[in-house]
C-alpha positions as a Markdown table, in Angstrom:
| # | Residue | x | y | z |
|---|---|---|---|---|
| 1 | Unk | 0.0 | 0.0 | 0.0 |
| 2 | Unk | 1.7 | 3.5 | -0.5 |
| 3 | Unk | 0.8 | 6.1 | 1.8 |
| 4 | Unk | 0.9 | 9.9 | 1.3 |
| 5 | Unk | 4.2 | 11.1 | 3.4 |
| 6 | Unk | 1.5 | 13.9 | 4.4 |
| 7 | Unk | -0.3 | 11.0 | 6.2 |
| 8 | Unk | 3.2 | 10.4 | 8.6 |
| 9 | Unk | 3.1 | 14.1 | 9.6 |
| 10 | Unk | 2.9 | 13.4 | 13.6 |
| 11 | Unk | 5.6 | 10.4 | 13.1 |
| 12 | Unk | 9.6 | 11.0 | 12.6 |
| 13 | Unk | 11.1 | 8.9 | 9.8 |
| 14 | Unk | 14.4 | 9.0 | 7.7 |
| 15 | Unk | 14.7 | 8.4 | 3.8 |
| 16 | Unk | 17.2 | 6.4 | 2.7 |
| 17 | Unk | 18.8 | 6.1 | -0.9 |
| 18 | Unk | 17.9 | 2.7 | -2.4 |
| 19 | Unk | 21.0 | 0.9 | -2.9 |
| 20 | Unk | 20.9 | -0.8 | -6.1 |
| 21 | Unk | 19.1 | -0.5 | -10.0 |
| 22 | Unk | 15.8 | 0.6 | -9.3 |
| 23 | Unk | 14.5 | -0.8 | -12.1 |
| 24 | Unk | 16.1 | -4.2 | -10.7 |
| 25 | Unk | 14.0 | -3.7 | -7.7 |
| 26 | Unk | 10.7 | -2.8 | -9.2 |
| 27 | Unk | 11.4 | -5.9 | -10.9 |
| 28 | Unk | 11.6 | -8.0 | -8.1 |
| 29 | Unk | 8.9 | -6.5 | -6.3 |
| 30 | Unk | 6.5 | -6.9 | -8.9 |
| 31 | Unk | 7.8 | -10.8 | -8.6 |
| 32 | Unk | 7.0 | -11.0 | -5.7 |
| 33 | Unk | 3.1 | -9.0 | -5.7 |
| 34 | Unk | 2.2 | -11.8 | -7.9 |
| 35 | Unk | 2.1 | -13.8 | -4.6 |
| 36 | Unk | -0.6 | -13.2 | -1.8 |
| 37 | Unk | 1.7 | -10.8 | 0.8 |
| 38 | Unk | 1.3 | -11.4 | 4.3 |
| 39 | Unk | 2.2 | -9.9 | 7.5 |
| 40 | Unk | 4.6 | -11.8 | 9.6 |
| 41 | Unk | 3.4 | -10.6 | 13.1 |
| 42 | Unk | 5.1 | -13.4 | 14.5 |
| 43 | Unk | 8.5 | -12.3 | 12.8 |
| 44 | Unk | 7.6 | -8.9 | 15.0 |
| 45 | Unk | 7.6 | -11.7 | 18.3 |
| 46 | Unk | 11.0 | -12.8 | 16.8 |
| 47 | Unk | 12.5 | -9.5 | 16.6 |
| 48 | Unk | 11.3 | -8.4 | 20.3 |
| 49 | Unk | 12.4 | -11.8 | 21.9 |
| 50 | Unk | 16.2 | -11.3 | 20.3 |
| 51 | Unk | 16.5 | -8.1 | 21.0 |
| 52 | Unk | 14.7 | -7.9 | 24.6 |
| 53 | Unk | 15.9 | -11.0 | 25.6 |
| 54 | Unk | 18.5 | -12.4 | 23.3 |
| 55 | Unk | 17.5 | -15.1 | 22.1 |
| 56 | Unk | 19.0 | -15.6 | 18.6 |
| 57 | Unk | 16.9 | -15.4 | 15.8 |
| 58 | Unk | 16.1 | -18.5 | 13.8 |
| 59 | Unk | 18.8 | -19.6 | 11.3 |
| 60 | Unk | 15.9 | -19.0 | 8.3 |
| 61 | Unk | 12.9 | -16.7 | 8.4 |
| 62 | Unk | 9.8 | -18.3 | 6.6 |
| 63 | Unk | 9.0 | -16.3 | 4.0 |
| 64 | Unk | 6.7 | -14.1 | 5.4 |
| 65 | Unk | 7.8 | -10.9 | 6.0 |
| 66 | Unk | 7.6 | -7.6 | 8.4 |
| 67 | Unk | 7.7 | -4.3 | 6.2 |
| 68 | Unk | 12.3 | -3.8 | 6.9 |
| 69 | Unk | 12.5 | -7.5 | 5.5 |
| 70 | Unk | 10.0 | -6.9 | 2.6 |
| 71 | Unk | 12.1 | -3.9 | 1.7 |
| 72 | Unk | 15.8 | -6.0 | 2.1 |
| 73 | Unk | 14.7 | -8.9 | 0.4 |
| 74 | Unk | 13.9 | -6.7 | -2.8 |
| 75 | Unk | 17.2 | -5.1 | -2.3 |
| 76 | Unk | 18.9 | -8.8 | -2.2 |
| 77 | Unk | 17.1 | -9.8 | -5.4 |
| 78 | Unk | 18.2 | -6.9 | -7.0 |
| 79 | Unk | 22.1 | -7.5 | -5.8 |
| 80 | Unk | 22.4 | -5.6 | -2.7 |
| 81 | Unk | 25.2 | -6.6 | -0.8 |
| 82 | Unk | 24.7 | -5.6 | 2.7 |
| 83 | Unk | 27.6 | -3.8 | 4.8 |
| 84 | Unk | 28.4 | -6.7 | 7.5 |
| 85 | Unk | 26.3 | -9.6 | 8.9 |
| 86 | Unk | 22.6 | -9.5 | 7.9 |
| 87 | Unk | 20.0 | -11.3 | 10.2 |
| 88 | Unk | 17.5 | -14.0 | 8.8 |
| 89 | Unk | 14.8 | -11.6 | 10.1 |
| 90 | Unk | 15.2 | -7.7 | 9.2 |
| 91 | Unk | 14.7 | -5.3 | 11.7 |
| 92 | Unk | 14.2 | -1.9 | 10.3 |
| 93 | Unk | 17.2 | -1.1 | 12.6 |
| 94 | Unk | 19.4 | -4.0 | 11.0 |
| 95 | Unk | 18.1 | -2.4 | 7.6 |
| 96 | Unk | 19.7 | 1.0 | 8.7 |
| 97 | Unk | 23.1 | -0.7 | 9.8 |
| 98 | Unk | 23.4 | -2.7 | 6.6 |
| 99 | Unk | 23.0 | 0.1 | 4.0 |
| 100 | Unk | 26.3 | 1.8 | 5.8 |
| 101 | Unk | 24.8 | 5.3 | 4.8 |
| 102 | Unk | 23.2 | 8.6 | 5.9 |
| 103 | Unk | 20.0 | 9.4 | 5.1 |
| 104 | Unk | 19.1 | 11.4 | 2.5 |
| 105 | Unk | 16.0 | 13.1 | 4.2 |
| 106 | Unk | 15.1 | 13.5 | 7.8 |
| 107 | Unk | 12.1 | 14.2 | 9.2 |
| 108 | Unk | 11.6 | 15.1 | 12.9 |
| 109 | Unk | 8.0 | 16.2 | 14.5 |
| 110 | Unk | 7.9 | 20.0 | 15.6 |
């Protein structure tokens, strides 16, 4: 679903630069929209538990996908090679750390 930036006014995000072909990455997103998308809420119960508690992620994630691993597996099918280790299950955090870059716009409530 796209969503008006206007519609995020009373939330701070970052943009990022995407780092590889676009047109490589429309390409594999359209791949995978041919597919019913789900939500992996349980992925979300994956990402607390390691990072609350520390328990290590499983070695594979299953497929489904939270929004940061939606986004990095597009990247990956398009060629991204991510700056360090990359988890099995994306937080948007790991998503950050792996592009190795600044943003390229910042927004930050009044």
């Amino acid at each position: 679903m796209l969503v008006p930036l206007s519609q995020r006014a009373n939330e701070d995000f970052d943009v990022f630069d995407c780092p590889v072909d676009r047109g490589r990455v429309r390409d594999a997103v359209l791949s995978t929209m041919r597919a019913k998308i789900d939500y992996d809420a349980g992925d979300l119960l994956h990402i607390a538990a390691n990072r609350l508690l520390g328990i290590p992620l499983p070695a594979q994630d299953d497929g489904v996908l939270v929004c940061s691993a939606y986004s990095a597996r597009a990247w990956l099918s398009a060629g991204w090679q991510p700056n360090g280790s990359f988890p099995s299950i994306a937080a948007p955090a790991d998503v950050v750390d792996a592009l190795g870059a600044e943003p390229k716009a910042v927004y930050r409530r009044p």
